[in-house]
C-alpha positions in Angstrom: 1.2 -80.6 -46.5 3.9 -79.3 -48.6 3.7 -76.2 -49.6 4.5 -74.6 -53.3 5.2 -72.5 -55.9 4.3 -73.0 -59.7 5.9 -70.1 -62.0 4.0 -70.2 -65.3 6.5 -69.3 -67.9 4.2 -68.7 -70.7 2.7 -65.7 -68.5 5.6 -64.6 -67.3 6.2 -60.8 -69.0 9.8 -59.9 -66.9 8.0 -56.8 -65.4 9.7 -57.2 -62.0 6.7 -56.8 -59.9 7.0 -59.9 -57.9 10.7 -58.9 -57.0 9.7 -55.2 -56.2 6.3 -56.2 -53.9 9.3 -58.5 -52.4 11.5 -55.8 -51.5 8.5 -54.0 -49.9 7.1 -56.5 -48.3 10.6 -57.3 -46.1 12.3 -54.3 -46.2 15.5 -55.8 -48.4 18.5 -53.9 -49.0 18.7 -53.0 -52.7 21.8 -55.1 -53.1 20.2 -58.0 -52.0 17.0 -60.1 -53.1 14.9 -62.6 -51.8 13.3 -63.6 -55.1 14.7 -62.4 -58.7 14.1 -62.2 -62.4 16.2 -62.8 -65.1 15.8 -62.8 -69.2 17.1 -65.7 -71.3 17.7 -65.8 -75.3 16.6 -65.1 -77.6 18.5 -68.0 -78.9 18.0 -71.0 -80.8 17.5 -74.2 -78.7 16.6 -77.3 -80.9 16.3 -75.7 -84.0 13.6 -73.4 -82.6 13.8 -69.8 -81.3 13.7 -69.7 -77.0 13.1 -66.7 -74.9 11.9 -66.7 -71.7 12.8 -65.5 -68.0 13.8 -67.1 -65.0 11.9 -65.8 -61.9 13.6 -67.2 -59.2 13.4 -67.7 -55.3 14.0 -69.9 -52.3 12.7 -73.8 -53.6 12.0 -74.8 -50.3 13.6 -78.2 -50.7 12.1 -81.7 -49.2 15.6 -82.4 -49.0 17.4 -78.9 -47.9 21.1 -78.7 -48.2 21.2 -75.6 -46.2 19.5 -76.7 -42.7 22.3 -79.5 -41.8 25.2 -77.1 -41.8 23.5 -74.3 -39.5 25.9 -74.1 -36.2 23.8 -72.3 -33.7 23.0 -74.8 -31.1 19.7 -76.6 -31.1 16.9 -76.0 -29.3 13.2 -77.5 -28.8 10.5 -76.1 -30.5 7.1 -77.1 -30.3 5.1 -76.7 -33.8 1.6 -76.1 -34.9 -0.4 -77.2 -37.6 -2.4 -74.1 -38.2 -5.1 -75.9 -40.1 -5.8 -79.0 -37.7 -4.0 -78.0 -34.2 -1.9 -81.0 -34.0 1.5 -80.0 -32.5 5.3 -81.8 -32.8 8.1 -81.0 -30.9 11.9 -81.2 -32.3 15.1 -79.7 -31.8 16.3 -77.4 -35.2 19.1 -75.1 -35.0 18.5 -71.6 -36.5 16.8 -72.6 -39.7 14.6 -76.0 -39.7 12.0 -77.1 -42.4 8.9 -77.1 -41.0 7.1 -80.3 -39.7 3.7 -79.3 -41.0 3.9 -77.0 -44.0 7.0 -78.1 -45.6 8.4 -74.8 -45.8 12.2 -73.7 -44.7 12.3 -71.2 -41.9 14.7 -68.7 -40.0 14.8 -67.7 -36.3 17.1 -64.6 -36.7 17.0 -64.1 -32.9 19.5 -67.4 -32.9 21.3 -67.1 -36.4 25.3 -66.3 -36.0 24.9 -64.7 -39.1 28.0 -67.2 -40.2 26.9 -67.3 -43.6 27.1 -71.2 -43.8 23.3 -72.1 -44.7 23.6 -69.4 -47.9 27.5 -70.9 -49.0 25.5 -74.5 -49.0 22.7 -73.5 -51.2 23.3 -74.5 -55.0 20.8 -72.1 -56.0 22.3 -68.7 -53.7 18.6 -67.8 -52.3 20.0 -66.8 -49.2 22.3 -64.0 -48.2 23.7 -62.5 -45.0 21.7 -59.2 -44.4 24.0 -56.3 -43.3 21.0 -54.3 -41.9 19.8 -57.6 -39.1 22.4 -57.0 -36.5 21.9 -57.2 -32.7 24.2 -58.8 -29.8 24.6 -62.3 -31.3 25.9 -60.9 -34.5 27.1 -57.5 -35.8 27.3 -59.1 -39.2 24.1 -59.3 -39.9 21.2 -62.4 -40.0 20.9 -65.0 -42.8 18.0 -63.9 -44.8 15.3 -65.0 -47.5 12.0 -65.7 -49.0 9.8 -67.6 -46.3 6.8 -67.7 -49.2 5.7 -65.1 -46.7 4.8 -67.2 -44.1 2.9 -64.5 -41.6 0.7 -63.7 -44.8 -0.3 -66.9 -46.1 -0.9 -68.2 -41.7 -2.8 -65.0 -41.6 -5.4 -66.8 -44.7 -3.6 -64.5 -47.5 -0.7 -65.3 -50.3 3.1 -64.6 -50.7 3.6 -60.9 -51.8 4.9 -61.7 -55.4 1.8 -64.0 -56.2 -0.7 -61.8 -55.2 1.4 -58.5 -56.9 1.9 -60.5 -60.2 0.1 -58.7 -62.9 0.2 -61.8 -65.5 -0.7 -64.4 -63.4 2.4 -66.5 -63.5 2.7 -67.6 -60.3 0.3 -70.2 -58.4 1.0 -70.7 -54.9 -0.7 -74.0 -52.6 -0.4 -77.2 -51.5 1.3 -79.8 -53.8 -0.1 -82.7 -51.7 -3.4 -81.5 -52.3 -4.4 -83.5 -55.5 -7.0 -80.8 -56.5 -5.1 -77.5 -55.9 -3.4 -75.9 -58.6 0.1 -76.3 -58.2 -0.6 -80.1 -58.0 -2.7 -79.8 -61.7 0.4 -77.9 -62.5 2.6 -80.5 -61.8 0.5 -83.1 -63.4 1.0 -81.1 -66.3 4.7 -81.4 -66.7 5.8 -78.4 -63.7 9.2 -79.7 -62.8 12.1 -77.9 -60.0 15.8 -76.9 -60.7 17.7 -80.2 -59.3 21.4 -79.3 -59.1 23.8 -81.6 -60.8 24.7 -83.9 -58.3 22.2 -83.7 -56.3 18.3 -84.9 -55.6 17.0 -81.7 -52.9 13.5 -82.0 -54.3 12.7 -78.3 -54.7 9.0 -76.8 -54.3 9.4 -74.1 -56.4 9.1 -75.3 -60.0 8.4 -74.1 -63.7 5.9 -74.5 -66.1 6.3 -73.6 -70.3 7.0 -74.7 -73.7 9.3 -77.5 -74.2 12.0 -75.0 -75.8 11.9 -72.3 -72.9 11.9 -75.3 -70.3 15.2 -76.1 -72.0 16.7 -72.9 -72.3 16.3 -72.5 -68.4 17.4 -75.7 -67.3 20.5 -75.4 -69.5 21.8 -72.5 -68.3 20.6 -72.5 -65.3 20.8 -75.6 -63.5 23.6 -74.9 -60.6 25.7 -78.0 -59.5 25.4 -78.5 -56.0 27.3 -76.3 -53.4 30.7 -77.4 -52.6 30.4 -77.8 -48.9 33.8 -77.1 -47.8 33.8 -73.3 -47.6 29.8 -73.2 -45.5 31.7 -75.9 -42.9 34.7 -73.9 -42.3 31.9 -70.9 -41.9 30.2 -73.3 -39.7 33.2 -74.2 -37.4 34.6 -70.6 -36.9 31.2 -69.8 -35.9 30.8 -72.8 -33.5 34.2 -72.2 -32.1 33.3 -68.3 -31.2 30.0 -69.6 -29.6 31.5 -70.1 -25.8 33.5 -66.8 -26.7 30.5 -64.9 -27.6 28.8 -66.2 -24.4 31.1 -65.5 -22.1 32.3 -61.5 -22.9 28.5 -60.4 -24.6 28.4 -58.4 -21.0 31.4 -56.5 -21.4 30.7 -55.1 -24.4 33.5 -56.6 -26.6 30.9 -58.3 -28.8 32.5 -56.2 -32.0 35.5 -56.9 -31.6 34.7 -60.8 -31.5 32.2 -60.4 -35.1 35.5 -58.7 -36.3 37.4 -61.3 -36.0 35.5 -63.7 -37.4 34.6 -62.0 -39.8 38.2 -61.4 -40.8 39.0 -65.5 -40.5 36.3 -66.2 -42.9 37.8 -63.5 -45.4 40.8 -65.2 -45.2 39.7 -68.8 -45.1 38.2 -67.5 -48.8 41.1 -65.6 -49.9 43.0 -68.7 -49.9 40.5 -71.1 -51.4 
């Protein structure tokens, strides 16, 4: 099973509602987002006049750029196939893609809150959340959409899908021949692949030829120089055994401080 997300640009009206039934849903700080919407043209693409928007969220790669550069150490996990019981056991870090429904997942309880999994992703669906801090990080906790995993295990749909007024957005299986993101994709659905770069992503976009165009011109990302999210990564590794060793007396701040303040100037001088 993989599954994904089809956003039908010819039904797609720009009211916001998937991004606002977002915010709601997961309690997200109003400078942050977890899915977005943004309008493109009118302008002339091929001779022909484009407008359209770009509803965007997490793609949930096949390939995922951001999982590898996660430094909190790994652990074993045993997973569930919610549909057929089968189970598989592997060792992920904070964030993994899940074994049996394809999706890319979290544990905030274990994330340093580095910032390294949302510097590697081309397409900047994740962010550090200021408001998920406890004694691992004072920072905050890598955040973003999870295609509302506890609803759709619980039999329902991702907040934005059911919320969206016009229809636009199909949510399924895409290895399911029959369902209706895979019909989608039969019919020419496609994902945002960065330049340089083959992640496979799950969310993908359906429309006329000339509004298809007008969002993979201008906004097709190249993929995420991974310098800065390793340096994140390593400062974050290296604080690990320091973390560990003074979390009982109650120096913890001072220790996110200083990270925090090695990362700011690991990016002033980039």
């Amino acid at each position: 099973m993989q599954y994904g997300m089809i956003i039908d640009l010819e039904r797609c009206v720009g009211c916001h509602a998937c991004t606002i039934a977002c915010k709601a849903e997961w309690e997200v700080p109003v400078e942050f987002a977890r899915n977005w919407v943004y309008r493109m043209g009118p302008e002339m693409v091929d001779g022909e006049m484009a407008s359209t928007y770009y509803p965007g969220l997490c793609n949930h790669c096949t390939d995922p750029v951001c999982v590898p550069e996660c430094p909190a150490d790994p652990v074993e996990v045993t997973f569930k196939d919610a549909k057929t019981g089968k189970t598989k056991t592997m060792e992920v870090a904070a964030t993994w893609k899940d074994p049996f429904d394809g999706t890319v997942q979290i544990d905030k309880s274990r994330c340093l809150g580095c910032g390294a999994c949302a510097d590697a992703c081309p397409y900047n669906a994740r962010y550090v959340n200021p408001d998920l801090v406890d004694d691992v990080s004072e920072d905050g906790k890598a955040d973003k959409c999870t295609y509302c995993k506890p609803r759709v295990e619980a039999g329902g749909i991702p907040a934005c899908v059911q919320t969206c007024i016009a229809g636009a957005r199909i949510f399924g299986d895409l290895d399911d021949p029959n369902s209706e993101v895979s019909k989608y994709v039969k019919k020419g659905a496609k994902g945002i692949e960065p330049d340089g770069g083959e992640l496979g992503p799950n969310s993908r976009y359906y429309g006329k030829k000339k509004d298809m165009s007008l969002l993979f011109r201008t906004h097709t990302p190249e993929l995420a120089d991974l310098g800065s999210a390793r340096r994140r990564a390593m400062l974050a590794s290296l604080a690990k055994p320091a973390i560990k060793t003074i979390r009982n007396l109650g120096l913890i701040g001072a220790v996110g401080s200083i990270l925090m303040n090695e990362n700011n100037t690991s990016e002033d001088k980039e």
